[in-house]
VMD Tcl script that draws the C-alpha trace (Angstrom):
set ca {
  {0.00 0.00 0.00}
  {2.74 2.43 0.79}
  {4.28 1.49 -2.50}
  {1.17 2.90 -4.15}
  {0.87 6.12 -2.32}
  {4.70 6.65 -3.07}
  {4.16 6.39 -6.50}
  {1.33 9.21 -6.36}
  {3.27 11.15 -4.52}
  {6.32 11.16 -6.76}
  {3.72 11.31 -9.75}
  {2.69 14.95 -8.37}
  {6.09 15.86 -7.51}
  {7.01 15.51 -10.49}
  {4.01 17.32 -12.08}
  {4.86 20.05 -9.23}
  {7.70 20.50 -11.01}
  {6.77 20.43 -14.29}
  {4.05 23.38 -13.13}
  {7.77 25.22 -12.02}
  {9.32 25.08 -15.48}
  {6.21 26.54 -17.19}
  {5.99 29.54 -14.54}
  {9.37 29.84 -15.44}
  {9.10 29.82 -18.83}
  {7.17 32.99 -18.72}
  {10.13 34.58 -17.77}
  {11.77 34.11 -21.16}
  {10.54 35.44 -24.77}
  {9.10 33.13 -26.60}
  {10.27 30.19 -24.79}
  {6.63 29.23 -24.47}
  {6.13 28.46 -27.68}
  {9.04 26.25 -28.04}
  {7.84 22.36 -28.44}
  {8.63 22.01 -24.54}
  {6.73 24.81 -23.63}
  {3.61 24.10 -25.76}
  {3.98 20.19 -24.26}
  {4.10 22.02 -21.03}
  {1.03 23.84 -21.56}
  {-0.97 21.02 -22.70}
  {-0.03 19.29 -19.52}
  {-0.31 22.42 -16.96}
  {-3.10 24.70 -18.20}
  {-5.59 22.18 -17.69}
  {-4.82 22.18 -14.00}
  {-3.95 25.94 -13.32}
  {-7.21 27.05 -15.38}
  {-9.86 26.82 -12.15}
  {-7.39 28.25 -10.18}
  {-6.94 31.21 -12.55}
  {-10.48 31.45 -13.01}
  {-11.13 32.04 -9.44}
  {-8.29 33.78 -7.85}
  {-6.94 36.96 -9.74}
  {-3.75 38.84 -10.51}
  {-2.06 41.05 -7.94}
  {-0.86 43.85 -10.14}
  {1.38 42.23 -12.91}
  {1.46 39.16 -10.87}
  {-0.51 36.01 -11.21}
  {-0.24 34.09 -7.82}
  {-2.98 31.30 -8.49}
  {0.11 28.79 -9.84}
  {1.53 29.10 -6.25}
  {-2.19 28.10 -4.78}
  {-2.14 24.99 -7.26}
  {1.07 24.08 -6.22}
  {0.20 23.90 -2.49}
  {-3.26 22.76 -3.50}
  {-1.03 19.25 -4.94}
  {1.25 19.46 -1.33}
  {-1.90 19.07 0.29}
  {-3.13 16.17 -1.81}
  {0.19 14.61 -1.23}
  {0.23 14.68 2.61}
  {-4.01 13.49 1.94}
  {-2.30 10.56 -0.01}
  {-0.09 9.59 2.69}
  {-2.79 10.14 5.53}
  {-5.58 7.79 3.77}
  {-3.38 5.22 3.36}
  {-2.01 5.64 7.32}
  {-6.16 5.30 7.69}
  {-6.29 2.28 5.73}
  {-3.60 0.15 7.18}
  {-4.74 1.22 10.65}
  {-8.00 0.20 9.94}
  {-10.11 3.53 10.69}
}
mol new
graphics top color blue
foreach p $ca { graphics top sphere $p radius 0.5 }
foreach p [lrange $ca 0 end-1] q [lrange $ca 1 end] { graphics top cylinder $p $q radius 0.2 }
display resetview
C-alpha cells in the first residue's frame, strides 16, 4: 500500500515541477512556444485554469500557480494520511 501512495506522490512531484518550469518559462521570450513549452502547456493549463479562473492577478502578478502548487502538497500529505487510515484500519 505504501508502494502505491509513493508512487502518487512522486507522480505529483514531479508534475509540481513540471508546473515550475512553465511559470518559469514565462520569464523568457518566446520560450513558451518552443515544443517544450507548448507540451508544457498542454499538460499544466488544464490544471492551473480553475485556479486562474477564481483567484486573480495582484498587479502584474498572477499568484494562483503558487495556490495549485500547495493545492497538490496538500493532496500529497491526503495521499499519505488515507493510506495511514487504511492500514490502521479507521
Amino acid at each position: 500500500m505504501y508502494q502505491i501512495a509513493n508512487f502518487l506522490a512522486t507522480v505529483i512531484e514531479v508534475y509540481s515541477y513540471a508546473i515550475i518550469v512553465y511559470i518559469l518559462m514565462s520569464w523568457f521570450p518566446n520560450a513558451r512556444e518552443t515544443k517544450i513549452g507548448q507540451f508544457l502547456a498542454n499538460i499544466c493549463e488544464p490544471y492551473l485554469e480553475p485556479f486562474r479562473r477564481f483567484i486573480p492577478p495582484i498587479g502584474m502578478i498572477d499568484i494562483s500557480p503558487i495556490v495549485a502548487l500547495l493545492v497538490l502538497r496538500f493532496a500529497t500529505a491526503g495521499v499519505y494520511g488515507l493510506v495511514d487510515m487504511v492500514i490502521r484500519g479507521l
